[in-house]
N, C-alpha and C positions, 0 to 999 in steps of 0.2 A: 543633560543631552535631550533633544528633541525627542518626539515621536520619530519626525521622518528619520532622524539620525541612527535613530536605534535600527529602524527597521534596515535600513541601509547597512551599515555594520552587518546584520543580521546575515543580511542577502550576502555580504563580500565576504563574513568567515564560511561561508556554507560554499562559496563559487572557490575560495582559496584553500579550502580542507584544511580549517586550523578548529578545531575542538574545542579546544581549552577557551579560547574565545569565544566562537560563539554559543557556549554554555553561557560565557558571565553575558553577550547580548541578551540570550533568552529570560536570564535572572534582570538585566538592567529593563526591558521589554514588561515584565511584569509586576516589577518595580514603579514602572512608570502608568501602571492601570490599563496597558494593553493585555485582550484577552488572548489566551493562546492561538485562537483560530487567527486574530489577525493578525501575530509572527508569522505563524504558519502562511497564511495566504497570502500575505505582502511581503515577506521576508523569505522565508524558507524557501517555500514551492519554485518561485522564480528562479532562484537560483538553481535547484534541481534540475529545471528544465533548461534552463541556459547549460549546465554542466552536459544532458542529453543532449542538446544539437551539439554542442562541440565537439563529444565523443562521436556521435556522428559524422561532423565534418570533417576526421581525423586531426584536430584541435588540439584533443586533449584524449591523455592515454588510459588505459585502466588501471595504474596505481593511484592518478590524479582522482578517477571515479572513485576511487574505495574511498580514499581521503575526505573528499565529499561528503559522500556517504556516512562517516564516523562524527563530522562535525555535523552532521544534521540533527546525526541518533542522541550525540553530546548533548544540542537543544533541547531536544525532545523530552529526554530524559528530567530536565527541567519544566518544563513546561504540563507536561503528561501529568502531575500530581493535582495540578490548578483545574483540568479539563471537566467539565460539569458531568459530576456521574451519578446523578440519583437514580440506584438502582431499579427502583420501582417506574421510571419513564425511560427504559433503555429500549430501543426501537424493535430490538431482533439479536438473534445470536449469530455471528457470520466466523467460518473455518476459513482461514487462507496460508498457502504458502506456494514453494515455487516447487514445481514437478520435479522426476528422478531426471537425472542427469543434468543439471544446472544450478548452477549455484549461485545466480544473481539474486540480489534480495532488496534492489534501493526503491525499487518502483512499487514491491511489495510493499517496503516500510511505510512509504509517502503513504500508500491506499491505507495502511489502518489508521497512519496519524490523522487523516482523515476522517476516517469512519470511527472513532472514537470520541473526535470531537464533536460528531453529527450523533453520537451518543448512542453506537451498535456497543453491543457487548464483543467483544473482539478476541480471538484466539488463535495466534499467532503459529500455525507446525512447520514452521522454519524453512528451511530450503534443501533442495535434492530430496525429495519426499517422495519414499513408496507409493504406488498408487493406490495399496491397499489400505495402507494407512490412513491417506484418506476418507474412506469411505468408512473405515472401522470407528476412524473419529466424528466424523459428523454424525454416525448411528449413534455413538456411543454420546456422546455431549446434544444431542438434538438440537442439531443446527437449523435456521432456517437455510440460510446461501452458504453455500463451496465457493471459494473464487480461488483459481485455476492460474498461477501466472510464470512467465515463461520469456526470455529471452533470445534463447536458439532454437531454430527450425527442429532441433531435432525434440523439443517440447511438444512439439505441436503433436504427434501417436497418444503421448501419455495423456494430454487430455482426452483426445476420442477413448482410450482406454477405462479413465476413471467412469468417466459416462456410461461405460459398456459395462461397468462394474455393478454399478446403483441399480442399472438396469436389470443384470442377470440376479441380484441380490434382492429384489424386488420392491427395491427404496427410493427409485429412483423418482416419484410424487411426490416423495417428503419432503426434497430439496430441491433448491433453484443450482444453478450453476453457472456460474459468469466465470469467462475470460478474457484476459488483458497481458500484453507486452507484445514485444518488438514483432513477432512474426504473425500475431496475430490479428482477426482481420473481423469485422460482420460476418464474411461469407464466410469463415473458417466456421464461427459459431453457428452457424446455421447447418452447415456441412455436417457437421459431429452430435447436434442436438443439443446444445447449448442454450438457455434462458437468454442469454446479455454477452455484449462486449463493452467493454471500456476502453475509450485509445488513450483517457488520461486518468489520473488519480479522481478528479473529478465528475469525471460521468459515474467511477464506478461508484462514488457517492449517492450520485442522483439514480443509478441502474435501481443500487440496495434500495434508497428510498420508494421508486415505483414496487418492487417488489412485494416492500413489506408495508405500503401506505393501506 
């Protein structure tokens, strides 16, 4: 099978939520001497984002998203072993997960598969996350960046919270703090004293990297 072939498969099990498939694309992908960034970037992501505008456009519903979702992680899971990790040139430490009361996590996923292949050390505190937790974790693991992510409006308190947290705690120097997803905005991060916003998996790449260049 070709390059583009693979990549194409790639893209169709991740837009059709079938796993089991494209785990063996992502195996046939590195098989064939593709590095994981360019599954990822030429396979995966697009599909991701074709699955967002759908779900958007009322297209495509939220079991079809999770589905997605699991054949991405399927990949990923594949691929994440191959990812250049020398410990000793790892860029930065970054905390991410998604605020208390939301439990979306595909946007988050994409941002570490992401930022692991850009070679952050990456630490995953899942989804519906106290906000105290965060702040306890990023002290506690000394993070350089928080990334804050959130699909409902009603996320958007918890992050001015966390922020207010760092600050009454008196840590709030030590760390940058970027937020990304659907309600969020520039002006929201500015609003609440927020470092950065990201409106795609890839800014927040490029945010991390200004941050910690």
């Amino acid at each position: 099978m070709s390059e583009k072939a693979i990549l194409k498969k790639l893209y169709e099990d991740v837009l059709e939520g079938n796993p089991a498939s494209a785990a063996e694309a992502a195996q046939q992908a590195l098989d064939a001497g593709l590095t994981p960034l360019t599954a990822i970037d030429d396979g995966m992501s697009p599909a991701i984002k074709e699955v967002g505008e759908r779900f958007g456009r009322g297209e495509m519903f939220l079991p079809e998203m999770v589905a997605s979702a699991d054949a991405m992680e399927a990949a990923l899971a594949i691929l994440e072993p191959h990812f250049e990790s020398d410990e000793g040139s790892k860029k930065g430490k970054v905390l991410i997960g998604t605020v208390k009361g939301d439990i979306h996590d595909i946007g988050k996923n994409i941002v570490i598969a992401l930022l692991k292949v850009n070679g952050f050390d990456m630490i995953d505190i899942g989804r519906d996350v106290a906000s105290t937790d965060f702040v306890d974790k990023a002290v506690e693991l000394g993070v350089e960046i928080i990334g804050l992510s959130g699909l409902l409006t009603t996320s958007l308190p918890m992050m001015r919270d966390i922020i207010q947290m760092l600050e009454d705690d008196g840590v709030r120097d030590q760390h940058k703090v970027i937020i990304g997803g659907g309600p969020t905005s520039q002006e929201y991060a500015d609003e609440i004293g927020a470092d950065g916003y990201g409106d795609t998996a890839y800014s927040a790449v490029e945010l991390c990297d200004q941050m910690l260049s």
